[in-house]
C-alpha positions in Angstrom: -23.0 41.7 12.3 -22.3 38.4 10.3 -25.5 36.7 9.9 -26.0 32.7 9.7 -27.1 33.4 6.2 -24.4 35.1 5.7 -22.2 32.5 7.5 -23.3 29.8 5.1 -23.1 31.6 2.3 -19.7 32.3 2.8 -18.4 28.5 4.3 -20.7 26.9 1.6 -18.2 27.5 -1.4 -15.3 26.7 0.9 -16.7 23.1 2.3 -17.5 22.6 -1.3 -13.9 23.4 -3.1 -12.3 21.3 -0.3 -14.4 18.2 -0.3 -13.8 18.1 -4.0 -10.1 18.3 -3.7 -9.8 16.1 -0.9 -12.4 13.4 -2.3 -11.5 11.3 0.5 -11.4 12.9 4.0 -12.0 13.4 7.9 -13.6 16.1 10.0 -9.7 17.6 10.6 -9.1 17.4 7.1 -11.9 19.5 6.4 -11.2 22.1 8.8 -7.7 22.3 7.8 -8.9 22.7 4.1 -11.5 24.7 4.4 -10.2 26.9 7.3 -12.7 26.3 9.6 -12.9 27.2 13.4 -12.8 23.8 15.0 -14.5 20.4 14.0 -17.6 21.7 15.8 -18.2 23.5 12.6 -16.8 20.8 10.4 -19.3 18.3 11.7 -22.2 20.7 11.1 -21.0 21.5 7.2 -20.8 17.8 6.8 -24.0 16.9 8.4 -25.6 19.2 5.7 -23.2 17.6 2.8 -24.8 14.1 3.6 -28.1 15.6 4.1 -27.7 16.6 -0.1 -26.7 13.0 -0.5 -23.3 14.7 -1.4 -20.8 12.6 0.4 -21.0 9.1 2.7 -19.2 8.1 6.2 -17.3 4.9 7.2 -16.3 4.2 10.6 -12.2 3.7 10.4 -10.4 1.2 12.9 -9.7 3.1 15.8 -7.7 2.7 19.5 -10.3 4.2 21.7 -13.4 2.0 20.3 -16.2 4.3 21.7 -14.7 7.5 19.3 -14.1 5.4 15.9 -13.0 8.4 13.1 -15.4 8.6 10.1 -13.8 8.7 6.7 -16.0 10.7 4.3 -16.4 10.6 0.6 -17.5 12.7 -2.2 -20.1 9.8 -3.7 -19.3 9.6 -7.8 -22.1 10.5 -9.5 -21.8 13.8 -7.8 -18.8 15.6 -8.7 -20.3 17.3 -11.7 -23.2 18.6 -9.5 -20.5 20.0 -7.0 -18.8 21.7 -9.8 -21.8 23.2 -11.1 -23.0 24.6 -7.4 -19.2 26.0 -7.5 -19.7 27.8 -10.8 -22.8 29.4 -9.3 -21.0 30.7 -6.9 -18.3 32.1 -9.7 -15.7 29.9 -8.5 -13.8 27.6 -11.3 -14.5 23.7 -10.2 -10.7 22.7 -8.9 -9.0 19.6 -10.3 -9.5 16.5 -8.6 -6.0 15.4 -7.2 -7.2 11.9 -8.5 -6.5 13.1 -12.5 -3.1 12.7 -12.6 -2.9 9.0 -11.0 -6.3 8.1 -13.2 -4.1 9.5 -16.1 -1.7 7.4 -15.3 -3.0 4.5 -14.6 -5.0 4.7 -18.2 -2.0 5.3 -19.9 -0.5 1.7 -17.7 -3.4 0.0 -18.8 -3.1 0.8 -22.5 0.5 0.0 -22.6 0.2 -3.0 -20.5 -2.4 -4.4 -22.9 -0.6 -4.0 -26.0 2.2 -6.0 -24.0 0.3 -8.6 -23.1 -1.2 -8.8 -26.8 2.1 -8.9 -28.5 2.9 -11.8 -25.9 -0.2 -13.5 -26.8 0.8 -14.0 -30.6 4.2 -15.7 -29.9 4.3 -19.7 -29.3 7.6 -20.5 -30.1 7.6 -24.1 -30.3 5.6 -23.5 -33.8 8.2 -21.1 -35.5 10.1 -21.9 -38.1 13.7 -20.1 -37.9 12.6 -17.0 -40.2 9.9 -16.5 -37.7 12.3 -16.7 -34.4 14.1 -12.8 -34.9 10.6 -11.2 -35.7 9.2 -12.9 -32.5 12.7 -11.5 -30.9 11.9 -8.1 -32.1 8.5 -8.5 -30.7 9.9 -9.9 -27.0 12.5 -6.4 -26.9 8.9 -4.4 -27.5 6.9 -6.1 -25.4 9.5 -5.7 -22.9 10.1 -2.0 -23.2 6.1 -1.5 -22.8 6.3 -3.2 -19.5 9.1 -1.0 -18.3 7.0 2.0 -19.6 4.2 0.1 -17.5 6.4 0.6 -14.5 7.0 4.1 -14.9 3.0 5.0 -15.0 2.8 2.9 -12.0 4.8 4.8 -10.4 3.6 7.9 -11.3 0.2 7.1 -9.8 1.7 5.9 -6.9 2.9 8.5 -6.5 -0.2 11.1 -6.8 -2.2 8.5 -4.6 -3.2 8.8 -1.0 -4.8 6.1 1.1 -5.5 3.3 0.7 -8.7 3.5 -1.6 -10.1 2.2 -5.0 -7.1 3.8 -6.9 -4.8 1.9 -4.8 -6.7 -1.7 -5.6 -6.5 -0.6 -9.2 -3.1 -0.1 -8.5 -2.2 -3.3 -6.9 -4.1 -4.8 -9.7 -2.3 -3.5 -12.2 0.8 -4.4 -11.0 -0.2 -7.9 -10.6 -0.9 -8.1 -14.0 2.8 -6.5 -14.7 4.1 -9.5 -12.7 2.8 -11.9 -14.7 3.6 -10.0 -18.0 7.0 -10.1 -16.6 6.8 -13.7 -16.0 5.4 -14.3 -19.2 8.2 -12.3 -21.2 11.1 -14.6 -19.3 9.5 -17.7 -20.4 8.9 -17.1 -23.7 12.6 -15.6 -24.1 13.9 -19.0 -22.5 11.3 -20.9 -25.0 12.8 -19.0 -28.1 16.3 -19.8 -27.2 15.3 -23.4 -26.8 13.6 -23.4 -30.2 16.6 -21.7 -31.9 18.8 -24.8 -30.4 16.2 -27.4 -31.9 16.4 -25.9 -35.2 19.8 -25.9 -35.1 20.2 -29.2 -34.3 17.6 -30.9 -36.5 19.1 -28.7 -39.3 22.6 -29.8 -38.3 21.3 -33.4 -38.0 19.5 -33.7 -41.6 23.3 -32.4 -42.9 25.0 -34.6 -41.0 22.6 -37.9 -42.1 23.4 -37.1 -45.6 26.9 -36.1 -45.4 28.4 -37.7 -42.6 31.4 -35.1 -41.4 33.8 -37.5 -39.7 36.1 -34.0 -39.1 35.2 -30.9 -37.5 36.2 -29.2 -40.2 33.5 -30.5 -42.0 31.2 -30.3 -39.4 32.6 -26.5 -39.4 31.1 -26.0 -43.0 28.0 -27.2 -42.4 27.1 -25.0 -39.2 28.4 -22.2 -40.9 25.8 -21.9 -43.6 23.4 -21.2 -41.2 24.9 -19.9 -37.6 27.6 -16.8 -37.1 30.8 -17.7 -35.8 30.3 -17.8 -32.1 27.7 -20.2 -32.1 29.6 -22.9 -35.1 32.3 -23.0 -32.2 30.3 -23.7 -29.6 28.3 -26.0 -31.1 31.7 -27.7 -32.4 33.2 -28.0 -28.3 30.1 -30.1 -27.5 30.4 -32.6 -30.7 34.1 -32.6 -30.9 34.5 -35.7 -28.6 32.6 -38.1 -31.0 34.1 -37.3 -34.2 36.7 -39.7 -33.2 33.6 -42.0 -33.4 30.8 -40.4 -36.5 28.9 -43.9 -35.2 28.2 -42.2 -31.6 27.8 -38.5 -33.3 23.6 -38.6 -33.0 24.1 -39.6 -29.3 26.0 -36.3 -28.5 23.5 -34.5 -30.2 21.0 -36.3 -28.5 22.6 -35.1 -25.3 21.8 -31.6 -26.0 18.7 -32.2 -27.6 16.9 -33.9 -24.2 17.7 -30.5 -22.6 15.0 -28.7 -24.9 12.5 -31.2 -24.1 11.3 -31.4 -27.9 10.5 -35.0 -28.3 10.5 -34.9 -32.1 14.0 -33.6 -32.2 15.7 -36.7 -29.6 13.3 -39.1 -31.6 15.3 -37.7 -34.7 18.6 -38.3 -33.1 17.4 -42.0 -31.8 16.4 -43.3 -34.8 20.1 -42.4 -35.9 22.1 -43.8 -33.0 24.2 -46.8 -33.0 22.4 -49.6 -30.8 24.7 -49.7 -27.9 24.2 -46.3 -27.6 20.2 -46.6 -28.5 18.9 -48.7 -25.4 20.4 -46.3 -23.3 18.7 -43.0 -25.4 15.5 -45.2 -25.0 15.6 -44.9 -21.2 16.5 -41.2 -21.2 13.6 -40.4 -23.4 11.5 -42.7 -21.7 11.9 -40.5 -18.4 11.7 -37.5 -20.7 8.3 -38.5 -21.0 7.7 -39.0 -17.8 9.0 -35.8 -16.7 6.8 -33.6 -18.9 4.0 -35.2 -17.6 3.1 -38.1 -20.1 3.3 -40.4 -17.4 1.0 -43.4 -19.5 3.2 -43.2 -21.8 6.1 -43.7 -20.1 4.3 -46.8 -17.9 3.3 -48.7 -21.3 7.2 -48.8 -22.2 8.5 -49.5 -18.7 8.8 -53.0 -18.7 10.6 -53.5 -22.0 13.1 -50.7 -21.3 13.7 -50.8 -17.2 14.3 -55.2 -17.8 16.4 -54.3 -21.0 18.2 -51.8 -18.6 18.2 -53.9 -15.6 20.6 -56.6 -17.0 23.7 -53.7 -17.7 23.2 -52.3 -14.5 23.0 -55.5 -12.7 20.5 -55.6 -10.3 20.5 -58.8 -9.0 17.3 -59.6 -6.7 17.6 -61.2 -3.3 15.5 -64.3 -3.4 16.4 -64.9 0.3 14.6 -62.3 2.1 11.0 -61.5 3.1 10.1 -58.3 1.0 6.9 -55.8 2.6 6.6 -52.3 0.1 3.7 -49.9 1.4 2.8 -46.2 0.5 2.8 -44.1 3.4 1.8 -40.3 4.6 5.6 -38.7 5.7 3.8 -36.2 7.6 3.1 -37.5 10.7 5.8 -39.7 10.6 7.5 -39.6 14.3 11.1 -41.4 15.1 10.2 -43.0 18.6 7.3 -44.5 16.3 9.6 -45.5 13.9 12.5 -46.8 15.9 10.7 -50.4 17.0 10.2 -51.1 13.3 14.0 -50.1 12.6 15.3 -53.0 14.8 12.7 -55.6 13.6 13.6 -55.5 9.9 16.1 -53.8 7.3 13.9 -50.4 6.4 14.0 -48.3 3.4 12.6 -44.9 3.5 11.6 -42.7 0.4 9.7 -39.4 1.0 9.0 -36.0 -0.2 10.2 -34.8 2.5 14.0 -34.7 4.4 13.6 -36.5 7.5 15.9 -34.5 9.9 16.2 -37.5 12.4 17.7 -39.7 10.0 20.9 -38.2 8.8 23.2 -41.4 8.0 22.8 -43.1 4.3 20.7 -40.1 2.8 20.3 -40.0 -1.1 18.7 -36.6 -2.5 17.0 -38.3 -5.5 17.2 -36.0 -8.6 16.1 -36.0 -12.0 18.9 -37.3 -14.3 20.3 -39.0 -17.7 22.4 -41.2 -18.7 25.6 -40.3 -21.3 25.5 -43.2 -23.5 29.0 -42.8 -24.3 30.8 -43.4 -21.1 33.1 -46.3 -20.8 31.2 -47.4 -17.5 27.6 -47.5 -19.2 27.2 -51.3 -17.8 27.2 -49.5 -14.3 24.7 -46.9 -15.5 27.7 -44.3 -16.5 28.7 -40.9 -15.4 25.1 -39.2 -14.7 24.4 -35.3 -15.5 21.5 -33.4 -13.6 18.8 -32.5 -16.7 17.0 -29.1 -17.0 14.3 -28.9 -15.3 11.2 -30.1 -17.8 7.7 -28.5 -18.1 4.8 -31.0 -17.7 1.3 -30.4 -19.2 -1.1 -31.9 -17.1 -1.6 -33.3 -13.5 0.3 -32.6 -10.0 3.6 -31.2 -10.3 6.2 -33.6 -10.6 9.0 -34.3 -8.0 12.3 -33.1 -8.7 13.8 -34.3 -5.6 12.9 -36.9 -3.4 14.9 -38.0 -0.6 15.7 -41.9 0.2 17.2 -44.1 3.4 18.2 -47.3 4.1 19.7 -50.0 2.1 17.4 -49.0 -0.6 19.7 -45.8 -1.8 22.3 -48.3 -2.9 20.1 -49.9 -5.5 18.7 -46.2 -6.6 22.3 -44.9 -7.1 22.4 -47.3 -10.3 19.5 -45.6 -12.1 19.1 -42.4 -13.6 15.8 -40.3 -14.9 12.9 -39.2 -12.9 12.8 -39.7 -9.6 10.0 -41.6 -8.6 11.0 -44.1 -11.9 14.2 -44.3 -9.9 12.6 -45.3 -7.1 10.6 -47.7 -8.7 12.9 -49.5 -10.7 14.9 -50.2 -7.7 12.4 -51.7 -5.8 11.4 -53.6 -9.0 14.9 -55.3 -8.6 14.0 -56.1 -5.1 12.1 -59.5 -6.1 11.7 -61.4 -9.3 8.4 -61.2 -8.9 6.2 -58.1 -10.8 5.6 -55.2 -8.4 2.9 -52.7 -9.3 5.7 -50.3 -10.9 2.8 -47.2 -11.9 1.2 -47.3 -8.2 4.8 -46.7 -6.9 5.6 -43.6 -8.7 2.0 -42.4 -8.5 2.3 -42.3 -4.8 5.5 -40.7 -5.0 4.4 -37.8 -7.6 1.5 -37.2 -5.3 3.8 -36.8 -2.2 3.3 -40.0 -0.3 6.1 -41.9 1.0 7.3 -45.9 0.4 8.7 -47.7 3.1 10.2 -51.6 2.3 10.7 -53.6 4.8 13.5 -56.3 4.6 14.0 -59.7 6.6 15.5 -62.8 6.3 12.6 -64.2 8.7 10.1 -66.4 6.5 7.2 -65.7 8.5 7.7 -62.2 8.3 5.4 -61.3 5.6 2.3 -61.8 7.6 2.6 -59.5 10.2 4.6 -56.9 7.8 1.0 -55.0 7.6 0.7 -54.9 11.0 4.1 -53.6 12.1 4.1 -51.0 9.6 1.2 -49.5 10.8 1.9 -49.3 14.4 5.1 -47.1 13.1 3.6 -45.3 10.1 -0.7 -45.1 10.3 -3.0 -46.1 7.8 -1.2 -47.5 4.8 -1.4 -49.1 1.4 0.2 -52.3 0.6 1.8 -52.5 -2.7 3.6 -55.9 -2.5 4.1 -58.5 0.1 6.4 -61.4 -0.4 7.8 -64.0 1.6 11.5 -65.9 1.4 11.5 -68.3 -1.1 
C-alpha cells in the first residue's frame, strides 16, 4: 500500500518539473502536466508550492464571477532553487520554454541598438557630398539590422504564450522597431534632398561664373560631377530658360524651394533678375513661414505682401462696412448661422470642411508662385509645394478650407495658407489689419468669419450679431463705410 509519504515523494518531482516548464499556469494545466488525478490534487500540490513561497496566484477575468480562475507563477528568484530540489531528486532541471523567446529577444535588442546607433550618427543636412554614399552605406545597414530585428521578433513570438512580461517586452520592442523604421525613411528622404542641394549650389556656383546660355554647356558642367541619368534630368527641368540665361537662377530656384534649404533659394535669389526676384521674395517668405519661422516671416510681410499686392491687383472696397473676428468652428451650427447669412455678405475660413455649406468652397493649400509665367501680374500658374518640416510650435495648416466672397480674393495668392488668408483680408480695407493675429488663429485651428455690408451703421452691432451665430469671439478689426 502506497503511503502519503510515499505519495508526495513521488508527485513532488512531477509538480516540480511541470511548474518549471509551464512558468505560467492554472490548476488544469497542472494536472495535465503533471498527470495528476483531478484538480482536487492539483489544488493541494499548489497550496504547498505557495506555502515554500515557490509560486504566486492572480485572480484572471472570468464569466461566472463567484469561480474567478487563478493564474499561477513560478516567482523569479526561485528557479534556481527548483532546479536544485530537482537535482536532489536525480532529475536534470528542464529548460524553461521562455529560453528561446528570451534568446531572441536579446539578440532583437542587440541588433536593434546598433540600428538605432548607426541612425543616430547621420544628419544629413551637415554632409558635404563625399560624406552622402558612406551615410548611404550606413542607411542599407541600418536597414538590414531592422529586418534582422523583425525576424527575432518573430521568433519569440513565436515561442511566447500569454500574454505576460515577454509579451510587453515584445510589444516594446517592436515599438521601438516602428520608430527605427520611421527614422530610416526620413533620413533616406533627407539624404536625397541633400544630394539635390549640392547639386544645385554646385551647378549654381558653375553657372555664376560661366554662364551656359546652351544646354550643351550646361551638359558639361553637370557632367563633371553627376552620371548620365541625373545630367538629363536635371537638363529637362532648366531647359525652358536657356532661351532666357537672365531667368536661369529662377528655375533653379524652383527646385531649390522643394528642399526647404534656405541657404540654397537665398543663393539662387541673390542671382535672379528683379522681375523674377519680388516674386522669389514671396515664395521664400512663406518658405519661412511654413517651416515654422513664423516671426520671421511677419517682420517682412508688409514690404513683400504691399509690393505683391499691386501685381495682383487687389483693389479694396472703400464702400462697405468691414467686421473680421476669430472664431471656434467647432460648435458652429447652420440654423445659428443662417440669420447672420441674410444680414451681411459672410466669409467663412476654418480648419475644418463645413459639410452644410457646399457652394463656393476653396480647399486652401500651401503653394508657390513660378516667376516665369506670362500671367505673373495675376499671381501666375500656381504649383502645390512639398510638404515642409517646421521646428518649433503647433503644426502648421496645410489645408484650410474658405466660403463666401472671400475665396475670390484668396484664389490670387499663393504660399501658406493662413498667409493666404491673411493677405486677402488685408486687401479688404486700406486700413492696417492685425495680419500676425490672423494667421495665428488660423495655425492654432480657430476660424475667421468677415462680415460685409454696405449699411454704415453696421459696424456697431457687427459684435453682437456674430456672436448670437458663432459664441464667444475675438474682434480683429471693425470698420465702417467711409
Amino acid at each position: 500500500m502506497t503511503t502519503r509519504r510515499g505519495t508526495q515523494h513521488t508527485l513532488k518531482p512531477k509538480v516540480l518539473t511541470a511548474v518549471l516548464n509551464l512558468q505560467r499556469f492554472t490548476a488544469q494545466d497542472l494536472v495535465s502536466a503533471a498527470k495528476l488525478r483531478d484538480r482536487k490534487q492539483a489544488y493541494a500540490q499548489l497550496q504547498t508550492l505557495q506555502e515554500d513561497d515557490l509560486i504566486f496566484g492572480e485572480n484572471m477575468a472570468s464569466e461566472r464571477a463567484n469561480r474567478p480562475t487563478v493564474l499561477y507563477q513560478v516567482r523569479p528568484e526561485k528557479i534556481q532553487e527548483i532546479a536544485r530540489t530537482l537535482e536532489e531528486y536525480g532529475l536534470p532541471a528542464p529548460e524553461p520554454i521562455t529560453k528561446e523567446k528570451d534568446e531572441a529577444l536579446a539578440r532583437a535588442d542587440n541588433l536593434l541598438s546598433d540600428a538605432e546607433g548607426r541612425l543616430s550618427t547621420i544628419k544629413p543636412t551637415h554632409l558635404k557630398r563625399s560624406d552622402i554614399d558612406e551615410a548611404a552605406a550606413q542607411l542599407e545597414k541600418a536597414g538590414k539590422l531592422l529586418s534582422d530585428v523583425d525576424i527575432e521578433l518573430d521568433t519569440a513570438r513565436m515561442e511566447s504564450e500569454g500574454y505576460g512580461k515577454g509579451d510587453q517586452e515584445i510589444a516594446q520592442m517592436a515599438f521601438r522597431l516602428d520608430e527605427g523604421r520611421k527614422t530610416l525613411r526620413g533620413l533616406d528622404k533627407a539624404l536625397r534632398i541633400r544630394r539635390t542641394v549640392i547639386s544645385l549650389t554646385e551647378f549654381l556656383k558653375d553657372w555664376i561664373k560661366k554662364r551656359p546660355s546652351t544646354v550643351e554647356e550646361a551638359r558639361k558642367l553637370l557632367q563633371k560631377r553627376e552620371g548620365m541619368l541625373a545630367t538629363e534630368l536635371v537638363l529637362d527641368v532648366l531647359a525652358p530658360a536657356f532661351h532666357n540665361p537672365e531667368l536661369m537662377p529662377a528655375v533653379l530656384a524652383s527646385q531649390a524651394i522643394r528642399t526647404n534649404d534656405l541657404e540654397l533659394i537665398s543663393r539662387c535669389l541673390m542671382e535672379l533678375s528683379q522681375e523674377a526676384h519680388t516674386w522669389w521674395r514671396y515664395n521664400l517668405l512663406n518658405t519661412k513661414y511654413l517651416q515654422g519661422r513664423f516671426e520671421e516671416a511677419y517682420e517682412k510681410w508688409p514690404d513683400v505682401y504691399f509690393e505683391l499686392a499691386k501685381n495682383a491687383q487687389c483693389v479694396a472696397d472703400k464702400g462697405r462696412a468691414t467686421g473680421i473676428y476669430v472664431f471656434d468652428p467647432k460648435d458652429m451650427k447652420l440654423e445659428s448661422l443662417l440669420p447672420l447669412m441674410r444680414k451681411y455678405d459672410v466669409s467663412i475660413v476654418s480648419p475644418h470642411t463645413l459639410d452644410f455649406w457646399t457652394l463656393n468652397e476653396e480647399i486652401v493649400r500651401p503653394l508657390l508662385v513660378d516667376p516665369l509665367s506670362e500671367a505673373r501680374s495675376e499671381a501666375g500658374p500656381l504649383t502645390n509645394t512639398v510638404p515642409l518640416s517646421q521646428t518649433e510650435g503647433s503644426g502648421p495648416l496645410w489645408i484650410l478650407y474658405a466660403y463666401g466672397p472671400l475665396t475670390a480674393a484668396i484664389r490670387q495668392w499663393p504660399g501658406a495658407p493662413p498667409l493666404r488668408v491673411a493677405a486677402s483680408v488685408d486687401c479688404l480695407r486700406p486700413e492696417r489689419i492685425d495680419v500676425p493675429k490672423i494667421a495665428n488663429a488660423l495655425r492654432d485651428e480657430k476660424g475667421v468669419v468677415v462680415l460685409e455690408t454696405r449699411d454704415p451703421q453696421a459696424h456697431h452691432v457687427f459684435r453682437t450679431d456674430v456672436e448670437t451665430a458663432l459664441g464667444d469671439v475675438c474682434e480683429i478689426a471693425s470698420f465702417a463705410r467711409v
